[in-house]
PQR file with spaces between the fields and no chain letter, atoms N, CA, C, O and H, PARSE charges and radii, in Angstrom:
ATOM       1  N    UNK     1      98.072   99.449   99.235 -0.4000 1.5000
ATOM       2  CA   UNK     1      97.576  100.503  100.087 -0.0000 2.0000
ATOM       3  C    UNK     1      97.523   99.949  101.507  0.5500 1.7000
ATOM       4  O    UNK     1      97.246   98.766  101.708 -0.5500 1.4000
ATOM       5  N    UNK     2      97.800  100.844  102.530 -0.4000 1.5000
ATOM       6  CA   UNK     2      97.908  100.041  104.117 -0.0000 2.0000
ATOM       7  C    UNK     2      97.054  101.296  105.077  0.5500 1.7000
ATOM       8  O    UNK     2      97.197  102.513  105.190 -0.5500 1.4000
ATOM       9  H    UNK     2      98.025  101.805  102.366  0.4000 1.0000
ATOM      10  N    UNK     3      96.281  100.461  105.567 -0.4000 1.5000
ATOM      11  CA   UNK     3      95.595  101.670  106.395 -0.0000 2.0000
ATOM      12  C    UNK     3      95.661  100.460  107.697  0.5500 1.7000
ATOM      13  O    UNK     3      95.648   99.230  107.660 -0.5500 1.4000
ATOM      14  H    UNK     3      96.164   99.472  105.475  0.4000 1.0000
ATOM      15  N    UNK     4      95.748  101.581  108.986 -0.4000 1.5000
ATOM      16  CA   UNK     4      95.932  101.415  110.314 -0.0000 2.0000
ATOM      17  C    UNK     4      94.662  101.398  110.595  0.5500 1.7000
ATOM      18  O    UNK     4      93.785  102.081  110.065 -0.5500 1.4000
ATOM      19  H    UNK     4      95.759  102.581  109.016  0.4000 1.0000
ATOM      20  N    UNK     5      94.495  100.217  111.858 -0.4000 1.5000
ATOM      21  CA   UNK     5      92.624  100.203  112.734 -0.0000 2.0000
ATOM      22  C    UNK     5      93.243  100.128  113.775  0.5500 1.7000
ATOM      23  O    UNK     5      94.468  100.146  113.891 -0.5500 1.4000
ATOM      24  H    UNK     5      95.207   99.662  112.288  0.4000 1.0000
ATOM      25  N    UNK     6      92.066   99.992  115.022 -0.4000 1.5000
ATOM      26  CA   UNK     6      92.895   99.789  116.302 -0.0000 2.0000
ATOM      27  C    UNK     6      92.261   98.421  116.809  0.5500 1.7000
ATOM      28  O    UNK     6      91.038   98.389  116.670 -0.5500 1.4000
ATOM      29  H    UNK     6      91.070   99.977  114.928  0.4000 1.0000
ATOM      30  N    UNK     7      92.704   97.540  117.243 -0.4000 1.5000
ATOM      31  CA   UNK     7      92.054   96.553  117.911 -0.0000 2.0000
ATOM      32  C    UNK     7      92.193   96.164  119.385  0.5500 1.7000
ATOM      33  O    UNK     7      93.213   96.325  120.056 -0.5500 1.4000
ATOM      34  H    UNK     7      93.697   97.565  117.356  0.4000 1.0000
ATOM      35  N    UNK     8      91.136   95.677  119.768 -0.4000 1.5000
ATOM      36  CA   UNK     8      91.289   95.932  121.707 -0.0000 2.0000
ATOM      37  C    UNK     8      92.096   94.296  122.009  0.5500 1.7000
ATOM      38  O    UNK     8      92.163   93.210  121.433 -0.5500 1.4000
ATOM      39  H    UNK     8      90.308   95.547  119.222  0.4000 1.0000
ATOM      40  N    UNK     9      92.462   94.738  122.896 -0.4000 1.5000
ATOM      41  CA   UNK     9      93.535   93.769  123.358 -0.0000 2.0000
ATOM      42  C    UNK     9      92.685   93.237  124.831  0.5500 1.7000
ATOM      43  O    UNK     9      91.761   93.866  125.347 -0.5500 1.4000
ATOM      44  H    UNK     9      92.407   95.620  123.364  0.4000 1.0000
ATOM      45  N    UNK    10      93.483   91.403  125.545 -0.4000 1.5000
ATOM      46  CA   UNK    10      92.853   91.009  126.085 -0.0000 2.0000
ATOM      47  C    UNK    10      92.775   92.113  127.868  0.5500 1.7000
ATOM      48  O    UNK    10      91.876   92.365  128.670 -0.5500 1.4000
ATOM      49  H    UNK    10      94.234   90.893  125.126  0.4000 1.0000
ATOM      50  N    UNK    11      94.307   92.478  127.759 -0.4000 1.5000
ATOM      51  CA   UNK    11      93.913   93.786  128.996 -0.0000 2.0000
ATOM      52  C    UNK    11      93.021   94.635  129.699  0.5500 1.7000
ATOM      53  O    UNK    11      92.926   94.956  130.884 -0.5500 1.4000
ATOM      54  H    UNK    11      95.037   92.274  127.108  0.4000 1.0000
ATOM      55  N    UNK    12      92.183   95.012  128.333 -0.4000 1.5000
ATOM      56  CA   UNK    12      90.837   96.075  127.654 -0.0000 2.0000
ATOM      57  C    UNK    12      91.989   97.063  127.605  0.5500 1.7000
ATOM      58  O    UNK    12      91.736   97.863  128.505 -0.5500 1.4000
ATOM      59  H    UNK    12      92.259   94.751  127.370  0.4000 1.0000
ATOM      60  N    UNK    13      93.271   97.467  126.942 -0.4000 1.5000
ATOM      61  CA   UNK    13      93.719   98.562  126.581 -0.0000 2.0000
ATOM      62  C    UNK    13      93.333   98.075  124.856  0.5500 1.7000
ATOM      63  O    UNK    13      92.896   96.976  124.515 -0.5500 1.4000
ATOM      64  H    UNK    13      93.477   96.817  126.211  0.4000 1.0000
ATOM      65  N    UNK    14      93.632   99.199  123.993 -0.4000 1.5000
ATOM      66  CA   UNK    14      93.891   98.827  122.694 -0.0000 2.0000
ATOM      67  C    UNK    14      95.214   99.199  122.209  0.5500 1.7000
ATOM      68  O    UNK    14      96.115   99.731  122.858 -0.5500 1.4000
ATOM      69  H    UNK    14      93.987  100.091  124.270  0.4000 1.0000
ATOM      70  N    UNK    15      95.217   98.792  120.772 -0.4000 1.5000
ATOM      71  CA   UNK    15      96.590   98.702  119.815 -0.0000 2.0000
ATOM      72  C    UNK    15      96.204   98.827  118.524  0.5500 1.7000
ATOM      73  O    UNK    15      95.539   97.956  117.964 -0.5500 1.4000
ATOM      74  H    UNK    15      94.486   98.360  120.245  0.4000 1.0000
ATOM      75  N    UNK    16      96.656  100.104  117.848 -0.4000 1.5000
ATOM      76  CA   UNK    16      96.921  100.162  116.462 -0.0000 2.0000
ATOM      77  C    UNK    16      97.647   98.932  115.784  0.5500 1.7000
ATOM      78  O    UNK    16      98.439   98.123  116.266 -0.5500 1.4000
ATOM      79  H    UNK    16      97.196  100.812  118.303  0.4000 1.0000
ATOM      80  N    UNK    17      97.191   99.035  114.679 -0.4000 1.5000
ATOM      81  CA   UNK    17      97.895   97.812  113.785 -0.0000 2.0000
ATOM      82  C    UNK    17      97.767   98.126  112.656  0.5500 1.7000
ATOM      83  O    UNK    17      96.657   98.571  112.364 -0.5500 1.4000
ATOM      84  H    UNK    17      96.547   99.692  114.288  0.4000 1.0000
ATOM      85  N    UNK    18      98.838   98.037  111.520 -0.4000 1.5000
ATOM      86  CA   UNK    18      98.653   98.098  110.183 -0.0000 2.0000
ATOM      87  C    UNK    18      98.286   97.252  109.486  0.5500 1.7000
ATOM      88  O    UNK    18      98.693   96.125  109.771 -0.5500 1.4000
ATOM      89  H    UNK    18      99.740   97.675  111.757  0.4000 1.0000
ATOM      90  N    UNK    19      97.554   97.370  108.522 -0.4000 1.5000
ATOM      91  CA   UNK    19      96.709   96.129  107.582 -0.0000 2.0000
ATOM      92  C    UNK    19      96.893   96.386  106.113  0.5500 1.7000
ATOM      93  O    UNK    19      97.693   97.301  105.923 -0.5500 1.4000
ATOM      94  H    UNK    19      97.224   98.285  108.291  0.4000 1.0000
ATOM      95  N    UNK    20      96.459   95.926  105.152 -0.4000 1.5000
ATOM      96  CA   UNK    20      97.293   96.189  104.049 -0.0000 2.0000
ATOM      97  C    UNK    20      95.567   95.508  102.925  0.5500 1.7000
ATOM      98  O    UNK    20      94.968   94.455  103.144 -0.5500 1.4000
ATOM      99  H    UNK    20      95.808   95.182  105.306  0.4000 1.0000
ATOM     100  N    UNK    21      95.233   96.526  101.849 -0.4000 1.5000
ATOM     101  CA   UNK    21      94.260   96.248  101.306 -0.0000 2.0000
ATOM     102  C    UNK    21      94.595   95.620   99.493  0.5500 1.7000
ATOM     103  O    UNK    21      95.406   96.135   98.722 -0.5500 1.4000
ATOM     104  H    UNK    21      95.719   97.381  101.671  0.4000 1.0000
ATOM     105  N    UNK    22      93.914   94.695   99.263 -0.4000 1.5000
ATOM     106  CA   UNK    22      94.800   93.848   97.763 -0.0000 2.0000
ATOM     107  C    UNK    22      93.468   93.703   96.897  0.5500 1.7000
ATOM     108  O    UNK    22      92.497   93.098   97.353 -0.5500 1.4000
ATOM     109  H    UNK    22      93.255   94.276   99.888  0.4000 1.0000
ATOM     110  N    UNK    23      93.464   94.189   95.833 -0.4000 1.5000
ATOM     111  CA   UNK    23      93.058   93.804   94.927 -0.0000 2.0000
ATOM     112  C    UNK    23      92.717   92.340   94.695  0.5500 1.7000
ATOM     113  O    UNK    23      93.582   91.523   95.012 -0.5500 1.4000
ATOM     114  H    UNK    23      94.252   94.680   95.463  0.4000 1.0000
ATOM     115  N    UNK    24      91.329   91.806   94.075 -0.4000 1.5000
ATOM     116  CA   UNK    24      91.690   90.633   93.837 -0.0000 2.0000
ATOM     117  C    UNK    24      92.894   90.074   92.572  0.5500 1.7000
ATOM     118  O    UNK    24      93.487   88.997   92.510 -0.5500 1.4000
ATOM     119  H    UNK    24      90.627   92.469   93.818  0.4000 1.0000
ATOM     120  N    UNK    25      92.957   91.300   91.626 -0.4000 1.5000
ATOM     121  CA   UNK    25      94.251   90.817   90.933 -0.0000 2.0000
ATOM     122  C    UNK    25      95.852   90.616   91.201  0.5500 1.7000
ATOM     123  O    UNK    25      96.725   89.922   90.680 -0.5500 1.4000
ATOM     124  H    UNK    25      92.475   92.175   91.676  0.4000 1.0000
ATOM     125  N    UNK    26      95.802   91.697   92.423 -0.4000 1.5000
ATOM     126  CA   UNK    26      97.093   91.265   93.329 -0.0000 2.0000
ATOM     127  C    UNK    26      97.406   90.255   93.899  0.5500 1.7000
ATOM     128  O    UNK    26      98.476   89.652   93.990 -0.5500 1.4000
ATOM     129  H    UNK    26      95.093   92.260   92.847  0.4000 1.0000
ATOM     130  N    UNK    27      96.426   90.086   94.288 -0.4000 1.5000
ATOM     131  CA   UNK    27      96.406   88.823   95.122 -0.0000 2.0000
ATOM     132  C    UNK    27      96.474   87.391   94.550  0.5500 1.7000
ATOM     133  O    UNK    27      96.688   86.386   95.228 -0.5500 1.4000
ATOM     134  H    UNK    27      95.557   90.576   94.215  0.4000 1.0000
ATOM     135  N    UNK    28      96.257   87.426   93.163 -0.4000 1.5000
ATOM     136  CA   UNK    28      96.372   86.411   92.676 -0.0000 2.0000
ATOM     137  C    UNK    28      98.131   86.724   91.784  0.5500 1.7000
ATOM     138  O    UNK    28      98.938   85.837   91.504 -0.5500 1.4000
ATOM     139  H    UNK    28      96.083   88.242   92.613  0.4000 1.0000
ATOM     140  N    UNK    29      98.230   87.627   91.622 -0.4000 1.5000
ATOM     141  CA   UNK    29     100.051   87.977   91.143 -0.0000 2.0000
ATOM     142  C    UNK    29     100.706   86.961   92.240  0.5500 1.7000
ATOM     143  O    UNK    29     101.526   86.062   92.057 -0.5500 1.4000
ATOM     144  H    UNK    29      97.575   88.347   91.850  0.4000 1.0000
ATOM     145  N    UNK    30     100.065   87.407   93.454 -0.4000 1.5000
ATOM     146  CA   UNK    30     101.530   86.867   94.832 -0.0000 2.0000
ATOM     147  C    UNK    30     100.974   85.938   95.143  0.5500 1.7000
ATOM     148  O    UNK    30     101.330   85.561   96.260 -0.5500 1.4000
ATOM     149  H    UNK    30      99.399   88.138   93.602  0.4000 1.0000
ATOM     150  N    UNK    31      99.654   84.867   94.341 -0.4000 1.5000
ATOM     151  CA   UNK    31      99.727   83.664   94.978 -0.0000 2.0000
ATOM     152  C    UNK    31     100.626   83.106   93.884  0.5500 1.7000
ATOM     153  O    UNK    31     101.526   82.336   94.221 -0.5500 1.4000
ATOM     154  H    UNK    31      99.366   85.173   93.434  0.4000 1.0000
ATOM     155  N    UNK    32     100.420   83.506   92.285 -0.4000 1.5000
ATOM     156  CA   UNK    32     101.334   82.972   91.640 -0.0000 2.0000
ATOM     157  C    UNK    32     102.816   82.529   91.263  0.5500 1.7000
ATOM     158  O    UNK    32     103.444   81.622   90.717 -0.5500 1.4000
ATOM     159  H    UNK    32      99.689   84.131   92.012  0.4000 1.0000
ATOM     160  N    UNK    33     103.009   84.066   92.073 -0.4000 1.5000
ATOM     161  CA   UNK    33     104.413   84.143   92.862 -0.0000 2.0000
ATOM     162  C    UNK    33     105.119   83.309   93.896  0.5500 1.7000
ATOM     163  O    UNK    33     106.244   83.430   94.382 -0.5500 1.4000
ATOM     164  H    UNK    33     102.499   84.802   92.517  0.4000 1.0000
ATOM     165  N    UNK    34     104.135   82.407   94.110 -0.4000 1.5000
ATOM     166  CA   UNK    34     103.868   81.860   95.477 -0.0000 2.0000
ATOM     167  C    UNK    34     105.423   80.136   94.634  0.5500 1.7000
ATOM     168  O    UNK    34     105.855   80.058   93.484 -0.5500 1.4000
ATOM     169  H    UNK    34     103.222   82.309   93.715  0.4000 1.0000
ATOM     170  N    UNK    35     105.693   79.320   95.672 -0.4000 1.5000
ATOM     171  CA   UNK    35     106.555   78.143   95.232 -0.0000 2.0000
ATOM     172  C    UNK    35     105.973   77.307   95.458  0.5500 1.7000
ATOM     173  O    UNK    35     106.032   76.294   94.762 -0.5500 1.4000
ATOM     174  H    UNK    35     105.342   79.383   96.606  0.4000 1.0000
ATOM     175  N    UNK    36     104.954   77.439   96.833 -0.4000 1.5000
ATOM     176  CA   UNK    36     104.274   76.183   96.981 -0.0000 2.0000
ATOM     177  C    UNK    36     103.482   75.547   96.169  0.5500 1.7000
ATOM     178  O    UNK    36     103.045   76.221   95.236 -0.5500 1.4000
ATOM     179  H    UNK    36     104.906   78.262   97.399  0.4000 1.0000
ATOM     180  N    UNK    37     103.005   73.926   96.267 -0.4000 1.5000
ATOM     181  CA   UNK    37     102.126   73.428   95.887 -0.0000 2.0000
ATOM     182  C    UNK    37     100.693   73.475   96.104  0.5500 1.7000
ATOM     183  O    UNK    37      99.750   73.212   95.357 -0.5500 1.4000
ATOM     184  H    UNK    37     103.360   73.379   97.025  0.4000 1.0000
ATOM     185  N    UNK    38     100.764   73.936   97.495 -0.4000 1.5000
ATOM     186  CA   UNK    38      99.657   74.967   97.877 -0.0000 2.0000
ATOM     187  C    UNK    38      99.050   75.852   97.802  0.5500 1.7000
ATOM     188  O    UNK    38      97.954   76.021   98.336 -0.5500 1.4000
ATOM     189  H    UNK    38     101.530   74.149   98.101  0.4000 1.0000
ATOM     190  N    UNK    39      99.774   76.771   96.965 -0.4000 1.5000
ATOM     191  CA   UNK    39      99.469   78.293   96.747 -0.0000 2.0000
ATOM     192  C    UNK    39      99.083   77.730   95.476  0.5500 1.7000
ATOM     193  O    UNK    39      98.073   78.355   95.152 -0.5500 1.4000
ATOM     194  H    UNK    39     100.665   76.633   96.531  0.4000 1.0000
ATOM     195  N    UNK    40      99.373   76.817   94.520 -0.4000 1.5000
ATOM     196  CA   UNK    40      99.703   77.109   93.554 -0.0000 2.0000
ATOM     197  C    UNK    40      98.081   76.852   93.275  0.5500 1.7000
ATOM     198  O    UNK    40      97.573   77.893   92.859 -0.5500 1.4000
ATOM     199  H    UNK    40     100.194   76.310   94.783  0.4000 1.0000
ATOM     200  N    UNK    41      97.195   75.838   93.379 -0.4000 1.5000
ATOM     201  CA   UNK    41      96.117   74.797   93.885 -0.0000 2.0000
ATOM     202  C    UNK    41      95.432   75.650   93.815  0.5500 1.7000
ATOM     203  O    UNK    41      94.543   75.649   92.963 -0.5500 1.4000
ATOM     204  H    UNK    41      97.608   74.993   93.717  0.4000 1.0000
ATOM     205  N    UNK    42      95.643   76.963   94.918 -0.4000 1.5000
ATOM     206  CA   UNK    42      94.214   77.927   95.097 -0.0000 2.0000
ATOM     207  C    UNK    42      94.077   79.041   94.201  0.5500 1.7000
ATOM     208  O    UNK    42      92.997   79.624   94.108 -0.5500 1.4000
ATOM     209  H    UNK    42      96.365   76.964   95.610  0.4000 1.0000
ATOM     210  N    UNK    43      95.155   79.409   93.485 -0.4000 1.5000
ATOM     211  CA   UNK    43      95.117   80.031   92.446 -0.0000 2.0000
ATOM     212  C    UNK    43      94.992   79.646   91.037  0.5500 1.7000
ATOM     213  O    UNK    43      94.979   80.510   90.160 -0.5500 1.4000
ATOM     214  H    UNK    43      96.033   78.935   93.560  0.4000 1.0000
């Protein structure tokens, strides 16, 4: 799921940005998914 916020920028204008919301079981799919030895560690 991806929902857009806006965040202020150093100008003082702002900027939309998309963000993206994960399950903690997703999140552990794509660390597993992951090659590193690193990823692998925290999952």
């Amino acid at each position: 799921m991806s929902v857009t916020t806006v965040t202020d920028m150093p100008n003082g204008g702002t900027k939309p940005i998309k963000d993206y919301l994960l399950t903690i079981d997703m999140a552990k799919e794509l660390c597993m998914r992951s090659k590193t030895g690193k990823a692998k560690k925290a999952c």
